[in-house]
C-alpha positions in Angstrom: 9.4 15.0 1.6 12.8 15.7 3.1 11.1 17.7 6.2 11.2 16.6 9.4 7.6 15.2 10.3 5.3 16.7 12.9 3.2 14.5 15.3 -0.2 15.2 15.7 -1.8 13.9 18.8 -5.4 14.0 17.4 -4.2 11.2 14.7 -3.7 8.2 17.7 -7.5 8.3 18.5 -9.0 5.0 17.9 -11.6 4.4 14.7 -15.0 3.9 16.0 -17.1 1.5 14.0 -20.8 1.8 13.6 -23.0 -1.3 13.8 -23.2 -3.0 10.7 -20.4 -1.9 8.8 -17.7 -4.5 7.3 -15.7 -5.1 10.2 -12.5 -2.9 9.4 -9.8 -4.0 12.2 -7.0 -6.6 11.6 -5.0 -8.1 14.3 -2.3 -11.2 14.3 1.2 -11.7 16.2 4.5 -11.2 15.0 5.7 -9.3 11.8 5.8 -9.9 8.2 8.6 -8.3 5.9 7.7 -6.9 2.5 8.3 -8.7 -0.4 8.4 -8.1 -4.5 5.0 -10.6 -4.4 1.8 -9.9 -5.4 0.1 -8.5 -2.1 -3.5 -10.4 -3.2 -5.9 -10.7 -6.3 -7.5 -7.1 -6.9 -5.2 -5.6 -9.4 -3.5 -1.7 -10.2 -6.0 -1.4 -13.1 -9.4 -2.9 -11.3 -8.6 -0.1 -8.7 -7.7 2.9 -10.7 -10.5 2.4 -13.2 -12.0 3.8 -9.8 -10.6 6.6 -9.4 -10.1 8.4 -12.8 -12.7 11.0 -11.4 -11.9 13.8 -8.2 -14.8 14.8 -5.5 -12.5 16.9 -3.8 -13.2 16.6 0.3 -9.9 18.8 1.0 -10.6 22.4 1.5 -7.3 23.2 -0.7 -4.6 21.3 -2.6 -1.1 20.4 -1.6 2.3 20.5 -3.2 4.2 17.4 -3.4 7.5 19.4 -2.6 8.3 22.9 -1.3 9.0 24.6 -4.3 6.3 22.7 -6.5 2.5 24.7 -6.9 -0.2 23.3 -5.1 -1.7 21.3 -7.4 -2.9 17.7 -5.4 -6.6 18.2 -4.0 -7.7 15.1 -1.4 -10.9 12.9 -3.3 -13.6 11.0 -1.5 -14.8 7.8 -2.0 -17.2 5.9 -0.1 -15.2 4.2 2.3 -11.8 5.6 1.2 -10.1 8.9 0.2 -7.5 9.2 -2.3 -4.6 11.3 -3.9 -2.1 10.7 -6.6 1.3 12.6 -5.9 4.9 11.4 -6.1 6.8 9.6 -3.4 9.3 11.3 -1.2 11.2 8.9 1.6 10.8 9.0 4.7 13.4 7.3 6.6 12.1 8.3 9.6 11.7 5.9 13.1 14.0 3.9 14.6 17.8 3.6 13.6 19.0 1.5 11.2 22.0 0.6 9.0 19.4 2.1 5.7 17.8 4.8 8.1 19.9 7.2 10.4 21.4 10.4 9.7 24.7 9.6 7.9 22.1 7.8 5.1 19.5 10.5 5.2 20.4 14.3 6.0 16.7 14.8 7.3 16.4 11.8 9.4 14.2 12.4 12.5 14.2 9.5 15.6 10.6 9.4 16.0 7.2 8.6 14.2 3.9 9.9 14.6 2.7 6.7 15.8 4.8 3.7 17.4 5.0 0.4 17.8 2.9 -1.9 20.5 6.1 -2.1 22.2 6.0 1.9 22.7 9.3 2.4 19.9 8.7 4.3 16.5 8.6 2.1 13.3 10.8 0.9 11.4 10.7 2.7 7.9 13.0 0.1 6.3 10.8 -3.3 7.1 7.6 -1.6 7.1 5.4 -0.5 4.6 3.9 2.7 6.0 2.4 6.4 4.1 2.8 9.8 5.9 -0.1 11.9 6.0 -0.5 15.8 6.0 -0.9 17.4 9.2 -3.9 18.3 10.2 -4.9 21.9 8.7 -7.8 24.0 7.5 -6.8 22.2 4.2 -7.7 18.8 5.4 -7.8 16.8 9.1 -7.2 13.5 8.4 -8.7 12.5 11.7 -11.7 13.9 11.1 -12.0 12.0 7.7 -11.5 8.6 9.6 -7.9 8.1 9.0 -5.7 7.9 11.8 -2.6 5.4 12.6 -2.9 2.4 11.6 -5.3 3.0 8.7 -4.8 0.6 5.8 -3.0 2.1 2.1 -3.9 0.6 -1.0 -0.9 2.1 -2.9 -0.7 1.9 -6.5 2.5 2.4 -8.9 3.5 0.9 -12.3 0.8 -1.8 -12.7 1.7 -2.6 -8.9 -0.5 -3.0 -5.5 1.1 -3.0 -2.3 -0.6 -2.3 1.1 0.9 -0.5 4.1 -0.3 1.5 7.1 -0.6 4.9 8.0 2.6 5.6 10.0 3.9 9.0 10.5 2.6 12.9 9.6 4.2 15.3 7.5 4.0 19.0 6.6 0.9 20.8 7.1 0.7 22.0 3.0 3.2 19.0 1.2 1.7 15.5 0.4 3.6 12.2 -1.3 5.5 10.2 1.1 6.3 6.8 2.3 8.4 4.7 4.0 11.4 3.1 2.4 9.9 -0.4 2.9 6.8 1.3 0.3 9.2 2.3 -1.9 11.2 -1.1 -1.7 8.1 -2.8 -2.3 7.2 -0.9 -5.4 10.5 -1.2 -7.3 10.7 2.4 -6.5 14.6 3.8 -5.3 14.3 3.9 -1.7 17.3 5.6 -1.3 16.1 8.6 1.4 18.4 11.6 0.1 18.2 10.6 -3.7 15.7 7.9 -4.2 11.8 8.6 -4.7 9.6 8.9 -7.6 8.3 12.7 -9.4 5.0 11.5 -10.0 2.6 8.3 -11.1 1.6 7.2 -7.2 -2.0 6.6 -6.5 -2.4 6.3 -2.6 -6.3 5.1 -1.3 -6.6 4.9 2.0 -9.4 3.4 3.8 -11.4 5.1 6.1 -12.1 4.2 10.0 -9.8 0.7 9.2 -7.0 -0.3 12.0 -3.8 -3.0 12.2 -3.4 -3.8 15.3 -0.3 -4.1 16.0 0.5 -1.1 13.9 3.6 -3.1 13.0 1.7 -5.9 11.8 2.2 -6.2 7.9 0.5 -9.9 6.9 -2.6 -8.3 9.3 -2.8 -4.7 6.9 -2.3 -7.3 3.4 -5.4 -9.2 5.1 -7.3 -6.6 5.7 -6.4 -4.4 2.6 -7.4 -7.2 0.4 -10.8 -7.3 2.3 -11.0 -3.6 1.9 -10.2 -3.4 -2.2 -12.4 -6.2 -2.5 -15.7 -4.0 -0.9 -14.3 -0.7 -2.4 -14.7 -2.3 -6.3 -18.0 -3.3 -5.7 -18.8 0.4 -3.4 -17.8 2.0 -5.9 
């Protein structure tokens, strides 16, 4: 979104599960990077044949940029909320030869949420999705998706999975890390790159990698979660 991403404390609470749900945390050591692969078996059209309809859960729509209308309303699901929007970059996180502020003229050194070893991601190796601030349009704590929470995101026939990593503008929606955007064959370029429009993002409610960092744990567990939302839904 080209604007400098707010960190909500409310976001880092941990999801509570209820007994008998489908376990929805992933953990494993070490750290996968993105590849052009298939990320698992449930594909772009199973998922979106799911979401051709809106139940509209935010109290408002969002712009995808400034100077755009608000036009993007939040959906609900059971088990997941979704929007479709464009895809801004967020370069955000730790410093990098792609990420840093001679590359991207809005870079910012932080995330909302950071790595197990205490530093904020890394935008060019991991998949990630930034999420509005919390706002009388929509909390996205309160809707079970805090850091960590597992992306299905859809573009151009494709299905990759990533995490929720950062927080953006209270009103804007449409972002992602440059690993996303890398992984989608979309530009990733943070001061020209990006896509206008076609990006469906689900996100799955009360689900957690652990390490946040962790991206063969959130393909596990996103392929576990597409699987249950198909037949939820």
């Amino acid at each position: 979104m080209h604007l400098r991403t707010l960190t909500l404390a409310t976001l880092s609470a941990a999801a509570l599960l209820t007994a008998g749900q489908l376990p929805l945390t992933a953990s494993a050591h070490g750290t996968a990077r993105p590849t052009s692969a298939g990320e698992g078996s449930v594909g772009a059209a199973d998922l979106l044949a799911k979401v051709t309809s809106c139940t509209q859960v935010s109290h408002g729509r969002y712009r995808t940029d400034a100077n755009t209308r608000a036009a993007i309303p939040v959906c609900g699901k059971k088990g997941a909320v979704f929007w479709k929007a464009d895809m801004d970059i967020d370069c955000d996180g730790r410093r990098t030869a792609k990420c840093n502020e001679r590359t991207d003229p809005w870079f910012y050194a932080d995330t909302a949420f950071h790595q197990s070893d205490g530093r904020p991601l890394r935008s060019d190796t991991l998949p990630y999705v930034v999420v509005p601030g919390a706002s009388g349009i929509w909390n996205p704590a309160r809707a079970g998706i805090r850091g960590g929470a597992v992306v299905a995101v859809i573009h151009d026939k494709q299905v990759r999975y990533a995490v929720v990593g950062d927080t953006g503008p209270t009103k804007i929606i449409g972002e992602a890390s440059y690993a996303t955007a890398r992984a989608l064959d979309i530009d990733p370029n943070p001061s020209t790159g990006g896509t206008a429009s076609g990006v469906t993002y689900i996100l799955f409610k009360n689900s957690q990698v652990s390490p946040i960092e962790n991206h063969k744990a959130a393909v596990a567990l996103g392929q576990r979660l597409t699987k249950r939302f198909l037949l939820d839904n």
